[in-house]
C-alpha positions in Angstrom: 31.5 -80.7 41.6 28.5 -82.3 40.7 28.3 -85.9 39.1 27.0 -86.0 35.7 24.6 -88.5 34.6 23.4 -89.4 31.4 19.9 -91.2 31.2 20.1 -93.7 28.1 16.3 -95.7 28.2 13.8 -96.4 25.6 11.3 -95.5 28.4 10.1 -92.3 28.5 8.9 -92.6 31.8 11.8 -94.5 32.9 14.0 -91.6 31.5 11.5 -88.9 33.8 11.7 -91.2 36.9 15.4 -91.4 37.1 15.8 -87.6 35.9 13.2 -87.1 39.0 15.5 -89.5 41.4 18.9 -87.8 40.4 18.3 -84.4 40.2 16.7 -84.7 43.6 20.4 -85.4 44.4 22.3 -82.5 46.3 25.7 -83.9 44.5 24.1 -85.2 41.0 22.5 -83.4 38.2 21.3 -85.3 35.0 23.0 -83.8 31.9 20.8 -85.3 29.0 18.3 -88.0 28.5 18.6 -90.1 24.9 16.0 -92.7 24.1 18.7 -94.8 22.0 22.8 -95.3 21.2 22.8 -93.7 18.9 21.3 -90.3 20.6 23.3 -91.3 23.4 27.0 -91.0 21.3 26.2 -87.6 20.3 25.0 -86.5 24.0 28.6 -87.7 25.4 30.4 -85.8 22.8 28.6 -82.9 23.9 28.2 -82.9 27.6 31.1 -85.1 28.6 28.8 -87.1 31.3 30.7 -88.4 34.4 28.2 -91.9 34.9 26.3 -93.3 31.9 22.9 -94.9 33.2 21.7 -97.7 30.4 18.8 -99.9 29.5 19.8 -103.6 27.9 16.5 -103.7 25.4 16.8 -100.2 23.2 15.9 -100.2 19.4 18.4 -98.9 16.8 21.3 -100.4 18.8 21.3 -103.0 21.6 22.6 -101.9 24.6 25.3 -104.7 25.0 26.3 -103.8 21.4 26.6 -99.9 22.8 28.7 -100.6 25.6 31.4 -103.0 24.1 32.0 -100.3 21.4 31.6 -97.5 24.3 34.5 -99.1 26.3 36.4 -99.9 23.3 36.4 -96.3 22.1 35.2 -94.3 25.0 35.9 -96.1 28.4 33.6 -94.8 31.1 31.4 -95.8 34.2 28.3 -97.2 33.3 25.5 -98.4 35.7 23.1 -101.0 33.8 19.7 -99.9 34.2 16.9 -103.0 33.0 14.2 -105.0 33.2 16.5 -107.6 31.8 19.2 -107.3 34.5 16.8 -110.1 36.2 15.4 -111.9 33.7 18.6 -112.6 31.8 20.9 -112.4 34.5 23.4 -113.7 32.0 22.8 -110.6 29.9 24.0 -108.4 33.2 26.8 -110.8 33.7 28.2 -110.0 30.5 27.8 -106.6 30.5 30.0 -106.7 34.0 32.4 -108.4 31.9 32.6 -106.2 29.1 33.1 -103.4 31.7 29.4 -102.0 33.4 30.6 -101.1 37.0 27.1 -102.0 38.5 23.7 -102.7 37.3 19.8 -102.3 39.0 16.8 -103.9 38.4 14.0 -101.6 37.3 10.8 -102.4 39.3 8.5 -105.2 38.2 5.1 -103.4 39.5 4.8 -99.6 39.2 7.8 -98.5 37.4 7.2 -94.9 38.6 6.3 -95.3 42.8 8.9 -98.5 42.9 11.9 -96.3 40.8 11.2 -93.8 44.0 11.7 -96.4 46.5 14.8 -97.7 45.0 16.2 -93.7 45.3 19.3 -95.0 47.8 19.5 -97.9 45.5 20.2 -96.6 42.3 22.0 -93.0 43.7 24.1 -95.2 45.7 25.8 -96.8 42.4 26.1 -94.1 40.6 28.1 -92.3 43.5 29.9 -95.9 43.4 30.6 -95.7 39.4 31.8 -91.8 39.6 34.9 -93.2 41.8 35.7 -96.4 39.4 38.6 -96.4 37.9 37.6 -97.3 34.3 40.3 -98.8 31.9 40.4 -99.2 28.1 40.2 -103.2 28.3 40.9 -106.1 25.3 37.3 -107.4 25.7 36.4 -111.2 25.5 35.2 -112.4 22.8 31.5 -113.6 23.2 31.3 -117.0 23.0 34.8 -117.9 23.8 35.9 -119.6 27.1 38.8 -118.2 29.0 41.6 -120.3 29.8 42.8 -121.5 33.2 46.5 -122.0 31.4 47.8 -119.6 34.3 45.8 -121.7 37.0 48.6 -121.9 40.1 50.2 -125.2 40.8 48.8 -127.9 43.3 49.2 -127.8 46.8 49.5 -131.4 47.6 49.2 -131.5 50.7 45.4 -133.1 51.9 45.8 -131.9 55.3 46.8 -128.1 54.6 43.5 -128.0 51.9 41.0 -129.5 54.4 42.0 -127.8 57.4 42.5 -124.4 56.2 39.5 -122.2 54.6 39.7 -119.0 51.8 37.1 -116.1 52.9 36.5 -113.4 50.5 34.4 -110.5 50.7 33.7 -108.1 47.5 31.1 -105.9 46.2 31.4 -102.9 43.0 33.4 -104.3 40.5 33.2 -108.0 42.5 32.6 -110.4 40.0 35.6 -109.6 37.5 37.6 -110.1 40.8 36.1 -113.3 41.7 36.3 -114.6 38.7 40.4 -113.8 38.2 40.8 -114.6 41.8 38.8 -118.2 41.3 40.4 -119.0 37.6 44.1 -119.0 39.7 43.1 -121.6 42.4 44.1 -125.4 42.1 41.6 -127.9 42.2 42.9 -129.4 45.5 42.6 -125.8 46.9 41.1 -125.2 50.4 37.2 -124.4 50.6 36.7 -120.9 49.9 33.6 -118.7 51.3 32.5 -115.7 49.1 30.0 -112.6 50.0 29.7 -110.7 47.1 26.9 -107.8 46.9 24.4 -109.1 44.6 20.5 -108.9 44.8 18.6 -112.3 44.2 18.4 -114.4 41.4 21.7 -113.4 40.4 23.9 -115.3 42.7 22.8 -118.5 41.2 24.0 -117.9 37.5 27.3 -116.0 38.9 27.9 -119.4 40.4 27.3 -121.4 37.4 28.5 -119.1 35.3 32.4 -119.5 37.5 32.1 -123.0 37.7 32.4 -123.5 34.4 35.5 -121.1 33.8 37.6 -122.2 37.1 39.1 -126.2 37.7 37.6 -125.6 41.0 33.9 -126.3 41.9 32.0 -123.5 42.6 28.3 -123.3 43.1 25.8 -120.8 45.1 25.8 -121.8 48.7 22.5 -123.4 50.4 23.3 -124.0 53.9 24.1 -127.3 55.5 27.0 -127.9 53.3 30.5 -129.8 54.4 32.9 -127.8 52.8 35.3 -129.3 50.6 38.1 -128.4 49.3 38.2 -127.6 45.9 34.7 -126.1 46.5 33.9 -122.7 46.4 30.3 -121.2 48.2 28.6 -118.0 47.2 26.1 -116.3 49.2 22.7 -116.2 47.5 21.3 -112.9 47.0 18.8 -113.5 49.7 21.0 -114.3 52.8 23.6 -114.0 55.0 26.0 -116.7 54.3 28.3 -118.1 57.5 30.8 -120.8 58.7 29.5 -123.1 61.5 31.1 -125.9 62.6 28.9 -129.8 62.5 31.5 -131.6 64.4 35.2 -131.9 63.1 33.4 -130.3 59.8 32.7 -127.2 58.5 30.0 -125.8 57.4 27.8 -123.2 55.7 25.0 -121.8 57.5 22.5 -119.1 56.0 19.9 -116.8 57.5 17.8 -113.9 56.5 18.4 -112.0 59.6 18.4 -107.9 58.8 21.1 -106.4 56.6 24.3 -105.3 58.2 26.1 -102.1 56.8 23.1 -102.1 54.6 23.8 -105.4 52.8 22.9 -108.6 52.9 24.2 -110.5 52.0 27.0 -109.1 54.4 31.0 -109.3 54.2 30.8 -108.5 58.0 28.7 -111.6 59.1 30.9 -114.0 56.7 34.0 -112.6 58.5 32.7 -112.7 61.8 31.6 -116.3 62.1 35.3 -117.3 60.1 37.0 -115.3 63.2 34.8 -117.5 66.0 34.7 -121.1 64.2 37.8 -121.0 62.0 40.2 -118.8 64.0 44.1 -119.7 62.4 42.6 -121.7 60.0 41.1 -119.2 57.4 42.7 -116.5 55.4 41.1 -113.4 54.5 41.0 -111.4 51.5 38.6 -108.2 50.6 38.4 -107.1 47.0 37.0 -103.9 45.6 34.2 -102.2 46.5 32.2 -99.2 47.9 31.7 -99.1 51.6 33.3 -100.3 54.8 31.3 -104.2 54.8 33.5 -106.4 56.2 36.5 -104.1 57.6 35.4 -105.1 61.5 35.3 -108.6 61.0 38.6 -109.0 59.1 39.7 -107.3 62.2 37.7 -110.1 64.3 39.4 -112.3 61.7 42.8 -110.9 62.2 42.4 -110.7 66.1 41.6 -114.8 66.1 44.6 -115.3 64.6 43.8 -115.5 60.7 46.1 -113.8 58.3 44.2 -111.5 56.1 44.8 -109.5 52.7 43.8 -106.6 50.7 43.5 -105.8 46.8 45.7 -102.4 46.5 44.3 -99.4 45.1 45.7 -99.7 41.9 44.1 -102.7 40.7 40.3 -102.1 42.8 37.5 -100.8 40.5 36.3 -98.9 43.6 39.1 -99.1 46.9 36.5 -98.7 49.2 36.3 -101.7 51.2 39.8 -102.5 51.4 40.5 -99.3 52.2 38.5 -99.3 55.1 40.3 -102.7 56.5 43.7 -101.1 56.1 42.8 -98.3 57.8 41.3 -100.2 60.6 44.9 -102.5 60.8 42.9 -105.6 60.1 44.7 -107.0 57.3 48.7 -108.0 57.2 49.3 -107.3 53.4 48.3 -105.3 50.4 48.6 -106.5 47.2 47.4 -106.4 43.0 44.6 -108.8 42.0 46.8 -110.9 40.4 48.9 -111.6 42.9 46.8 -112.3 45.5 46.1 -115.9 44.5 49.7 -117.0 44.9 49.8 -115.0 48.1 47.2 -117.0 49.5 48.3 -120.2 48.9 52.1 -119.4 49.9 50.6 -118.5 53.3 48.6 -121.8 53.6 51.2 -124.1 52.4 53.9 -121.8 54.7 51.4 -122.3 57.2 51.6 -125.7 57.9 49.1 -128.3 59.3 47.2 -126.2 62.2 44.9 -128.6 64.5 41.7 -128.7 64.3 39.8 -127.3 67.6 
C-alpha cells in the first residue's frame, strides 16, 4: 500500500515541487493538493490522506490554527512544510507541541532545484510520519507554562550527581520526549548529554525554550564545557556533540566531522565517546525515533559497563531507534516515557559512588 500524502501550501509551485518529489516515490502517491485549510478539510474528508504535508503562513486560516483544530478533531501525522520553520523556530516548536511529527525547511534560494535536492529529506519524514502513532491529545494552552509539580525528588547525594552522567539520544517525535523526560529531573541531577535530530538554528531555541519549563539548566552545548550537574547540553544542529574528559572533569567536545547513519548531529558518536570516557558512570536512554542512530554505541555503552534504557513501543511516536538497540541487546530495560525518569535516577542513586578513572 501506498502512503497518501496531502499537499496543503499557498505556493503553487511549492504544491508542483513536492507533488514532483513524492509522486516520484515507488511507495508514495500525492492524493490532493489544497492551497488553504479550509480546502484542505474537505480534501481529508474525501480522500482519507495517510500524511498531511503543511505550510505555517496560508491565508484564510493559519496553519497553527489548522493543526490544533486538526488534532483536536482529526488526529493525524503532519509533517510541517515552511519557510517559517527557520525563521520562527518557535512557531515549529509549537507546532511539535500541538502534535506535527516533523517539520522541513523549504529552500531559501531556488525553491524548485533546492525542493529537488532535499528529495531524501522531505520523503524520509513522511515515511517517518506514516509509522507515528498519532493520539487525540489535551493540547496546551498557548501562553501557559507547564508545571514541574511532578518534578522527582532530590538526590542528595553530591558525589552520585557529579560522578555519574544522563546520555540521551532521540530523533521523530524527540522534543515532546525531551521535554517530559527534562521536566522530571531534580535540580541536583547528574549532567545529562542530549543528541536530538534537528537541523541548525533550531537547537538553540529548543534549548531555551526547555530551560525555561525544567528546574534544571539546560542550554545548547558549545564545546569546552565542564559539565555540571544540574545542566543539561544539546547538540547544535551543526555538530557532533561528545564527552571528553579535561582532567578529573568532563567535558563536551564538538566537531563537524561527516554525518554518521546520515545524521549529524549523531546519537552514535554521543554514545560512543560516553562508552570510552565515562564507562560505569553514565546511563543511557534512547527515545523515539526513525532509524537505527545510536543502537551500536549503546551497545559500546552497555559493553563499558553503563546501564542503558529504552522507551517501549507503546509510548514512542516512531519505535525505531529503540527498537533497533533492543534488538541488538544493548540496553538492560524497557520502559514508558514516564517512567523512565525515576528509572534513571533509582539506578544512579542504587548505584553508588563509582571512582573516578
Amino acid at each position: 500500500m501506498k502512503i497518501k500524502v496531502l499537499i496543503v501550501d499557498d505556493s503553487a509551485l511549492i504544491r508542483s515541487v513536492l507533488s514532483e518529489i513524492i509522486g516520484s516515490q515507488p511507495d508514495m502517491e500525492v492524493v490532493g493538493v489544497a492551497p488553504d485549510p479550509i480546502v484542505a478539510r474537505e480534501l481529508i474528508k474525501q480522500t482519507n490522506p495517510d500524511v498531511l504535508t503543511l505550510d505555517v503562513e496560508m491565508p484564510r486560516m493559519d496553519g497553527l490554527d489548522f493543526l490544533e483544530k486538526l488534532m483536536r478533531l482529526r488526529p493525524m501525522p503532519v509533517v510541517m512544510v515552511s519557510s517559517l520553520t527557520e525563521q520562527g523556530s518557535d512557531i515549529t516548536l509549537r507546532a511539535l507541541e500541538l502534535g506535527a511529527v516533523d517539520f522541513v525547511n523549504k529552500p531559501k534560494m531556488s525553491i524548485h532545484s533546492g525542493m529537488l535536492e532535499y528529495t531524501d529529506l522531505i520523503t524520509d519524514k513522511i515515511r517517518a510520519a506514516a509509522q507515528a502513532k498519532i493520539r487525540p491529545r489535551h493540547l496546551p494552552v498557548v501562553g501557559v507554562v507547564p508545571t514541574t509539580e511532578h518534578t522527582l525528588p532530590p538526590i542528595r547525594n553530591a558525589l552520585t550527581s557529579s560522578e555519574k552522567l544522563i546520555m540521551i539520544g532521540a530523533s521523530t517525535g524527540g522534543t515532546e520526549a525531551i521535554k517530559e523526560f527534562l521536566m522530571r529531573m531534580p535540580s541536583d541531577c547528574p549532567g545529562i548529554l542530549i543528541t536530538q535530530h534537528m537541523p541548525e538554528g533550531f537547537t538553540r531555541s529548543f534549548a531555551k525554550r526547555l530551560d525555561g519549563l525544567c528546574k534544571i539548566a539546560v542550554c545548547e552545548a558549545e564545546g569546552g564545557e565542564r559539565i555540571l550537574p544540574g545542566h543539561a547540553y544539546i547538540a547544535p544542529g551543526h555538530s557532533h556533540l561528545s564527552l571528553t574528559r579535561s582532567g578529573a572533569n568532563y567535558v563536551t567536545q564538538l566537531d563537524q566531522g561527516p554525518p554518521v547513519n546520515r545524521h549529524r548531529p549523531s546519537v552514535d558518536v554521543l554514545f560512543h565517546s560516553a562508552a570510552v570516557h565515562a564507562g560505569k558512570n553514565a546511563v543511557g536512554v534512547i527515545l523515539t525515533g526513525m532509524g537505527k542512530d545510536g543502537a551500536q554505541g549503546m551497545l559500546a555503552m552497555k559493553n563499558a559497563g553503563a546501564y542503558n534504557l529504552a522507551q517501549d513501543e507503546a509510548s514512542c511516536v516512531v519505535f525505531g531507534m529503540p527498537r533497533e538497540a533492543i534488538a541488538i541487546g544493548a540496553t538492560h530495560d524497557v520502559a514508558p516515557l514516564m517512567d523512565l525518569p525515576n528509572k534513571v535516577l533509582t539506578q544512579i542513586s542504587m548505584g553508588g559512588r563509582s571512582l573516578r578513572v
